[in-house]
C-alpha positions as CSV (number, residue, x, y, z in Angstrom):
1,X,0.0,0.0,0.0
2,X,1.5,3.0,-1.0
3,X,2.1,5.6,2.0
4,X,-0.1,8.9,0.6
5,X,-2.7,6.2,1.0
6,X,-2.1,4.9,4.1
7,X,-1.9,8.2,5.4
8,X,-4.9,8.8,4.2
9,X,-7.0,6.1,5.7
10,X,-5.3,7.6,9.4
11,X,-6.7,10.9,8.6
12,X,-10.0,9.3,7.4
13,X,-10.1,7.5,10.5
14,X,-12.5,9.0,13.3
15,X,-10.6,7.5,16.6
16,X,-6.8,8.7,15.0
17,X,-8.3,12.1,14.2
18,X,-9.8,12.6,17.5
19,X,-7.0,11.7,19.5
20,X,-4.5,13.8,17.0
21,X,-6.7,17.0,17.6
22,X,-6.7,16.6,21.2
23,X,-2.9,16.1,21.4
24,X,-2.5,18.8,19.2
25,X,-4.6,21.0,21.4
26,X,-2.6,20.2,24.4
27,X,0.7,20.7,23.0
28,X,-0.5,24.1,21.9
29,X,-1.9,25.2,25.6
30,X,1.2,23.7,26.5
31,X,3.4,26.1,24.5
32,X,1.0,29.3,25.4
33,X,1.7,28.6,28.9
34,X,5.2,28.2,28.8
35,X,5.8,31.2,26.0
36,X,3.2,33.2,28.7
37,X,6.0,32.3,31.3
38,X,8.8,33.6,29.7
39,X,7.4,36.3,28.8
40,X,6.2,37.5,31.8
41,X,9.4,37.0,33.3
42,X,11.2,38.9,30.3
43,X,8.7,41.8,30.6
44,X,9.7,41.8,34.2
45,X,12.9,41.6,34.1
46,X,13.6,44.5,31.1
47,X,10.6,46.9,31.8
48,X,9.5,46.2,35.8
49,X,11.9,47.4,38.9
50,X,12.0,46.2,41.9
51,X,12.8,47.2,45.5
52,X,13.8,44.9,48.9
53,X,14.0,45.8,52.0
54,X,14.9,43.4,54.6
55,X,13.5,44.8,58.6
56,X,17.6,44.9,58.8
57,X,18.0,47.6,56.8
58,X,18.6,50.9,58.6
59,X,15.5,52.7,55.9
60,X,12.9,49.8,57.1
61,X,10.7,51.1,59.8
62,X,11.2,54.6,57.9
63,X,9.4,52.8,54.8
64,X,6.8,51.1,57.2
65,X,5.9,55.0,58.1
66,X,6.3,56.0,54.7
67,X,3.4,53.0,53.5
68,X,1.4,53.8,56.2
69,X,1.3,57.3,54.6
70,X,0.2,56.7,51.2
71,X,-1.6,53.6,51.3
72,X,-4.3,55.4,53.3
73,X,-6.8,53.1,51.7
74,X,-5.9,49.9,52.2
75,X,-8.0,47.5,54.5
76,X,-5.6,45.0,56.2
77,X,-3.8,46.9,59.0
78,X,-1.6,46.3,61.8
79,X,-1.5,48.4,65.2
80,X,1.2,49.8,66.8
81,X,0.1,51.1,69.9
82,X,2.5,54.3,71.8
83,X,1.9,56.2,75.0
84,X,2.7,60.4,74.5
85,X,3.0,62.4,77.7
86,X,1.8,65.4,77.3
87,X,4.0,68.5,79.7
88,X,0.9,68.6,82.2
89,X,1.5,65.4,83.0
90,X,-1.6,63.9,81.3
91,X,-0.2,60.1,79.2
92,X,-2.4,59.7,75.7
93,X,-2.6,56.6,74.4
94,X,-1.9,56.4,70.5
95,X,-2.6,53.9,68.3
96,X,-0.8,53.8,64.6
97,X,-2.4,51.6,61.7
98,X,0.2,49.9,59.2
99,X,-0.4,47.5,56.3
100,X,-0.2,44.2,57.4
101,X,1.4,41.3,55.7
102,X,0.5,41.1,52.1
103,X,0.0,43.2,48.7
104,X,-0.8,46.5,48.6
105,X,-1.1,49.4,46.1
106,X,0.1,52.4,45.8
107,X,-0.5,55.4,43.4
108,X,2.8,57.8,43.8
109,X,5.2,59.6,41.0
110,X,2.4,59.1,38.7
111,X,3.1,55.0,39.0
112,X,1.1,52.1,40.4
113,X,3.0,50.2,42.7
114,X,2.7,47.5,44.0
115,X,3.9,47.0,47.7
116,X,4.6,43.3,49.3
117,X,5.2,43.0,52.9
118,X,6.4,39.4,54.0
119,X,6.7,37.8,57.5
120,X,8.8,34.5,57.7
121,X,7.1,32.9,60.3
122,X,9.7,29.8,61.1
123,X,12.6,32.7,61.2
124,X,13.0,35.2,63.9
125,X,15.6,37.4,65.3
126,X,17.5,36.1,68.1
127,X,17.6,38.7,69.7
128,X,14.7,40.1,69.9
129,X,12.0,37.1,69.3
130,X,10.3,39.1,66.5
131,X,9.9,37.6,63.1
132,X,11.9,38.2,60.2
133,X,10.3,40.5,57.6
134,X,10.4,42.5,54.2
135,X,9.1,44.9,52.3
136,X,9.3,44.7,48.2
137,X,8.5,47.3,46.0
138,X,7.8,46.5,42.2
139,X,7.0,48.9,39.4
140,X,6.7,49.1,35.8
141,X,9.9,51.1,34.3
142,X,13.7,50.7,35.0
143,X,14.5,54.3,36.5
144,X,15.8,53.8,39.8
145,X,15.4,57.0,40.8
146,X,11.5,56.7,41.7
147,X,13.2,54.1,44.9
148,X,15.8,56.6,45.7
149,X,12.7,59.4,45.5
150,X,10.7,57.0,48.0
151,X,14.0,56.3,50.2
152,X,14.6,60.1,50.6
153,X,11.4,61.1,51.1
154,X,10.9,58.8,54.1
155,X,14.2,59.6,55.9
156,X,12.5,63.1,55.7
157,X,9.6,61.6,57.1
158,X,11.3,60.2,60.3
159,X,13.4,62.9,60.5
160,X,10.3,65.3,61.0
161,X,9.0,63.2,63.7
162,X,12.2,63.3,65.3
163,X,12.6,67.2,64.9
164,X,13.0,69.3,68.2
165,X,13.3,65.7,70.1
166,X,16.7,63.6,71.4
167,X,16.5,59.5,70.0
168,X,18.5,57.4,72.9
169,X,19.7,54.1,71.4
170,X,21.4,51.1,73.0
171,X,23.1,48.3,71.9
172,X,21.1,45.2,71.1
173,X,23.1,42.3,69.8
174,X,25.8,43.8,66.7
175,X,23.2,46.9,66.3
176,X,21.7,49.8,67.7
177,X,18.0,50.1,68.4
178,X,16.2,53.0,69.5
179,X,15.3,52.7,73.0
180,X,11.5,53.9,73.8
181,X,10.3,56.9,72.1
182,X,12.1,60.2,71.2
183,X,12.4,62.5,73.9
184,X,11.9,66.3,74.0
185,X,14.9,68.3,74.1
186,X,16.5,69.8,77.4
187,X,17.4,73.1,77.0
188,X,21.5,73.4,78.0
189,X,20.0,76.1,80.4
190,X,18.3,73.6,82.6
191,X,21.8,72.1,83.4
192,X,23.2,74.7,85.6
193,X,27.2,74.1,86.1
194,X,29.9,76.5,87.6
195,X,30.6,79.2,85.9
196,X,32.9,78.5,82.4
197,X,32.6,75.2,82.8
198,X,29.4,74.7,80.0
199,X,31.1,77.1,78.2
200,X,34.4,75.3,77.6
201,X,32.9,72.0,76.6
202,X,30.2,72.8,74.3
203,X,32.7,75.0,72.5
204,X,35.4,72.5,72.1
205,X,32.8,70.1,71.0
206,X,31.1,72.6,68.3
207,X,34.8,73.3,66.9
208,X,35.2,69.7,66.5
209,X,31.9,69.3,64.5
210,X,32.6,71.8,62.1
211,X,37.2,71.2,61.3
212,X,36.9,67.9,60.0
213,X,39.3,68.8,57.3
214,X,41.4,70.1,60.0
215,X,42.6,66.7,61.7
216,X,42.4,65.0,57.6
217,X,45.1,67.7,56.4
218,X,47.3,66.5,59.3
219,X,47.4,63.1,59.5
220,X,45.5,63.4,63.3
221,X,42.1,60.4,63.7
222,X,39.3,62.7,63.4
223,X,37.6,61.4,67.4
224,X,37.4,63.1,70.2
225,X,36.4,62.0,74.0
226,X,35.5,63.4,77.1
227,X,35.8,62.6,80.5
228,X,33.1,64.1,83.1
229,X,34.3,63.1,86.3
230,X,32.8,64.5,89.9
231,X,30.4,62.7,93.1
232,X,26.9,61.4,91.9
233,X,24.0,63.7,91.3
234,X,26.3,66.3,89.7
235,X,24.6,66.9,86.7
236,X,27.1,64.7,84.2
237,X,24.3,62.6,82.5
238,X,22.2,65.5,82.7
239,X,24.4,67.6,81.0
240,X,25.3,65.3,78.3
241,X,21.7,65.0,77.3
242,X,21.6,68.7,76.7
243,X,24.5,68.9,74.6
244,X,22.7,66.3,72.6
245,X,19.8,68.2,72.7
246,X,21.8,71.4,71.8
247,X,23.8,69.8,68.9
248,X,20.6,68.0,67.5
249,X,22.8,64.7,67.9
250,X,21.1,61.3,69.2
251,X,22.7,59.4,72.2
252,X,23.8,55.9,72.2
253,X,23.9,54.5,75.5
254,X,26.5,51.4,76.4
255,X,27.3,49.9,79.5
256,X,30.7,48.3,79.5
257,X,29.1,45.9,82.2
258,X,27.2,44.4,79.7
259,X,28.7,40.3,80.0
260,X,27.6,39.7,76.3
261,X,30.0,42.5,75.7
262,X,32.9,41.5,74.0
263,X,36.0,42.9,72.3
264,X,34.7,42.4,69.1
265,X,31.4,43.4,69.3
266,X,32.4,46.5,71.3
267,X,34.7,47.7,68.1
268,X,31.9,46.6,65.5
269,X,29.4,48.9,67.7
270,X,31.5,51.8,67.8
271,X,32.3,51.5,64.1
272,X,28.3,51.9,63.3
273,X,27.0,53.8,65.5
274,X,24.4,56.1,63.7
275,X,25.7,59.3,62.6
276,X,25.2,62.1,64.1
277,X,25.6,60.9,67.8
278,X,27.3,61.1,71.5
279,X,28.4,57.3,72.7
280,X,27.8,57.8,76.5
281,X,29.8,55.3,78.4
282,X,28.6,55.7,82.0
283,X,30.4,54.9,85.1
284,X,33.6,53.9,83.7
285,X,34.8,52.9,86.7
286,X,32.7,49.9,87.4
287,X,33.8,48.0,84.4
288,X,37.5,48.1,84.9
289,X,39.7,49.3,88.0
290,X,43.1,50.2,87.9
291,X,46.1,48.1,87.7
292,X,47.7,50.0,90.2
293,X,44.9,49.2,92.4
294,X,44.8,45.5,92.2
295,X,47.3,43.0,93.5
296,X,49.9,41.9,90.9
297,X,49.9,38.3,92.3
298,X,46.3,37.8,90.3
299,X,46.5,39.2,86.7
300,X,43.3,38.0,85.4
301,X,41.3,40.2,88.0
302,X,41.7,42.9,85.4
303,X,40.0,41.2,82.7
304,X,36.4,42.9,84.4
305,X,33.3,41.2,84.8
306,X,32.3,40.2,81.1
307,X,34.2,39.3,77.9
308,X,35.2,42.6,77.6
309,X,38.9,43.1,78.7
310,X,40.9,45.8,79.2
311,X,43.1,46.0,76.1
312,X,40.2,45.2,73.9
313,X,38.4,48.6,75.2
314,X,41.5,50.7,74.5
315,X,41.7,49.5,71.0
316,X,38.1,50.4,70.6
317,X,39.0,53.6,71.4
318,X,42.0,54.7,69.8
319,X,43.3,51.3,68.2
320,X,44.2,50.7,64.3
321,X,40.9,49.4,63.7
322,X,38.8,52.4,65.9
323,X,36.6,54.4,64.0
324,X,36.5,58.0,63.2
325,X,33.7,61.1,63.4
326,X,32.7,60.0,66.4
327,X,32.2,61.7,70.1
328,X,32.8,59.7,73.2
329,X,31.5,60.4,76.3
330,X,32.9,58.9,79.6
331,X,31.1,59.3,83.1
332,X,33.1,58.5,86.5
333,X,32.1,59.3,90.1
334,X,35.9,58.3,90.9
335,X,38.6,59.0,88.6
336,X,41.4,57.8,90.7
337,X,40.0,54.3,90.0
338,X,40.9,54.9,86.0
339,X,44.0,53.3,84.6
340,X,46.3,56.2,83.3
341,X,45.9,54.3,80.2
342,X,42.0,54.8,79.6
343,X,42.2,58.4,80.1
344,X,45.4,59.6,78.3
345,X,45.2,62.4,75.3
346,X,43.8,60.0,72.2
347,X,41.6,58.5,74.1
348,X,40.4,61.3,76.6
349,X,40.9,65.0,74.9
350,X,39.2,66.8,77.7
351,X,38.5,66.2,80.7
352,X,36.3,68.2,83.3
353,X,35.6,68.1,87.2
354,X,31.4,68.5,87.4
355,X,31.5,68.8,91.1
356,X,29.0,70.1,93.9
357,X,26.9,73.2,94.0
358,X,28.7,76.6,94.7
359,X,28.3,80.0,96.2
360,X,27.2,81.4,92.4
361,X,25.4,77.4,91.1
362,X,22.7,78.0,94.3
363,X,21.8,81.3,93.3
364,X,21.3,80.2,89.4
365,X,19.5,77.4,90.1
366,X,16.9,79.6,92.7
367,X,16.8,82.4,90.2
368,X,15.6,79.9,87.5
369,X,13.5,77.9,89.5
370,X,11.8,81.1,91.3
371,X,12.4,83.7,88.5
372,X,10.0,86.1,90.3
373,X,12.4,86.6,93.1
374,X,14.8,89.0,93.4
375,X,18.6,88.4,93.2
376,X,18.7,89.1,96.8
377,X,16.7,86.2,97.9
378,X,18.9,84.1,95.6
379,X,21.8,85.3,97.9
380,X,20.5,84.6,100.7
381,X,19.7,81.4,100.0
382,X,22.8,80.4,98.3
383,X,24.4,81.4,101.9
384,X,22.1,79.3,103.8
385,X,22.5,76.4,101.8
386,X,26.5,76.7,101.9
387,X,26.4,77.6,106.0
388,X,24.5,74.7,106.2
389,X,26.6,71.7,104.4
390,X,29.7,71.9,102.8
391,X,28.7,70.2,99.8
392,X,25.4,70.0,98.1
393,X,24.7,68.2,94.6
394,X,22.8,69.6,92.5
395,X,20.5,66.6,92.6
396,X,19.4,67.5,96.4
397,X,18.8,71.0,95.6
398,X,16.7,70.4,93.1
399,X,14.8,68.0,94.9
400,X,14.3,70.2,97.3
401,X,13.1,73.0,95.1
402,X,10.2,70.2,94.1
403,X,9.0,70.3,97.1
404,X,8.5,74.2,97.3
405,X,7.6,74.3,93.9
406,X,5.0,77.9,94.4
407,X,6.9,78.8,97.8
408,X,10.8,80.4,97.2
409,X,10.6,81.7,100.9
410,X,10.0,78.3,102.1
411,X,12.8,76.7,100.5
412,X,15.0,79.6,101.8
413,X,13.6,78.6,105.5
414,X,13.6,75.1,104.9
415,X,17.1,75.1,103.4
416,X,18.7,73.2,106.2
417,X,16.1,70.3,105.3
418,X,17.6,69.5,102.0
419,X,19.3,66.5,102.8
420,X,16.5,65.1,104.5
């Protein structure tokens, strides 16, 4: 039988023709679906961008506020519930919506866009317990500037919500978190100190701010630290607070006598710490206590109370590895317990005795406290105070001016009460 004739019989053949057509018809869909495929992913890949940004990244909780912002109309939502105290005294609870997990849309720069937040539920952060999550950001296009447009716009954001306020931070595993909410900004003329004192430091730290090209043209690390030193209550921490209220800087707070502290992790800190900030390293002295003052038979009772040690906290501060544009704050009640080594020039650039109350610190802090009053009263006050101890922190006066908040010639009578 010749073959055009036998092929001719198959296609005359109902069952062959049936099952050829429905192969045929499968193959086909088959095809479409896999041509669909590719080209979706070569329309994405050539004419789509897209944006991720792990809850690692410095710019995440600054998008979350950003989303929040412009995708006023979405109807999934997360809560983020804050308490404001208000100057009277009054706490008001607020609650903050946010989109929750999933897709979102968002109409900005004249461009849909399309908005995923992710939770990985089987992965957390060790350190905090809190899940892992991400935010991607996917629109059509391939200018990048519409991301850096959204970046800059909610650093902006933050930074308004921040502006007139101080931002503490501490150290939580190899980062820095911000520690409650933003605080208002103490006015350096709450801090009353003796006379010059104020003066001298905020000026030395303000000339350091603005010579950076100063210390690069000679060769010099551009650091600097301070050492406050003085008895308790006064006003170091206080004072520090106001500087980083005066400069606009935040404040990263670090104990030393942290035992998950080690060398490493103390150098990694330092070296990202967010800009624009003081490192406050209170109470020096209770981390580490001078070789001079221990006996040399034991050598490993200067390796402190964690896996910090001794050398590892000098290289932090002025090692090979130590970073630069950054301001170091020290606090000590006892200075003679410092090893000459922590607080030589390098390390410590200035430092300053922040001691108790004087003859012309009593009558500032009454004048402020009781502007009304004359500059008499403030005198005579001042006098009583000083006839009646020999040393007075500024932390007792002021708690005694608390409690004669409406009555200045009550705490004038009183004045022998304030260590009470």
């Amino acid at each position: 039988m010749p073959l055009s004739d036998f092929l001719a019989a198959l296609k005359d053949n109902p069952y062959f023709g049936a099952g050829f057509g429905l192969v045929g018809v499968g193959t086909a869909l088959a095809a479409a679906r896999k041509g669909a495929q590719f080209g979706m992913i070569f329309f994405r890949r050539n004419y789509m961008i897209t944006l991720e940004v792990p809850s690692k990244d410095k710019s995440y909780h600054w998008l979350l506020s950003w989303i929040t912002k412009h995708a006023r109309h979405t109807q999934h939502l997360s809560v983020e519930t804050s308490y404001l105290q208000h100057e009277s005294g009054r706490v008001h609870t607020q609650f903050e919506f946010h989109p929750s997990p999933g897709n979102h849309i968002i109409w900005y720069g004249k461009k849909w866009i399309r908005v995923e937040r992710t939770r990985e539920k089987q992965m957390v952060d060790l350190q905090t317990g809190t899940p892992w999550e991400s935010v991607t950001f996917t629109a059509l296009g391939r200018d990048r500037q519409l991301f850096v447009n959204i970046l800059q716009e909610a650093r902006e954001l933050a930074l308004k919500q921040e502006e007139g306020r101080t931002v503490m931070y501490t150290a939580l595993g190899a980062e820095w978190r911000p520690f409650g909410f933003p605080r208002r900004r103490r006015p350096l003329s709450s801090v009353v100190l003796e006379s010059g004192v104020e003066e001298r430091i905020v000026d030395d730290v303000k000339e350091f701010i603005s010579n950076p090209k100063w210390y690069t043209d000679r060769g010099i690390p551009y650091r600097r630290g301070y050492l406050l030193y003085g008895p308790p209550g006064c006003g170091k921490s206080s004072f520090i607070t106001a500087l980083a209220g005066e400069l606009g800087y935040s404040i990263c707070l670090m104990s030393l006598s942290d035992r998950s502290l080690s060398d490493d992790r103390l150098n990694h800190l330092l070296t990202v710490a967010p800009q624009q900030s003081i490192i406050l390293l209170e109470d020096v002295d209770a981390a580490f206590v001078s070789r001079e003052l221990l006996p040399t038979e034991n050598p490993m009772a200067y390796q402190g109370m964690g896996r910090l040690t001794f050398s590892g906290l000098l290289n932090a501060l002025d090692g090979v590895a130590s970073s630069e544009a950054r301001i170091v704050f020290m606090t000590t009640n006892f200075i003679d317990r410092l090893d000459p080594a922590l607080i030589r020039p390098g390390r410590v650039d200035l430092k300053q005795y922040v001691g108790n109350c004087t003859h012309w610190q009593l009558t500032q802090m009454f004048r402020r406290f009781y502007p009304a009053e004359s500059a008499s009263e403030a005198e005579r006050f001042a006098e009583r105070a000083l006839a009646a101890y020999t040393e007075i922190s500024a932390a007792q006066v002021q708690g005694h001016f608390m409690l004669y908040k409406q009555d200045a010639t009550g705490s004038i009578d009183n004045v022998a009460r304030i260590k009470e």
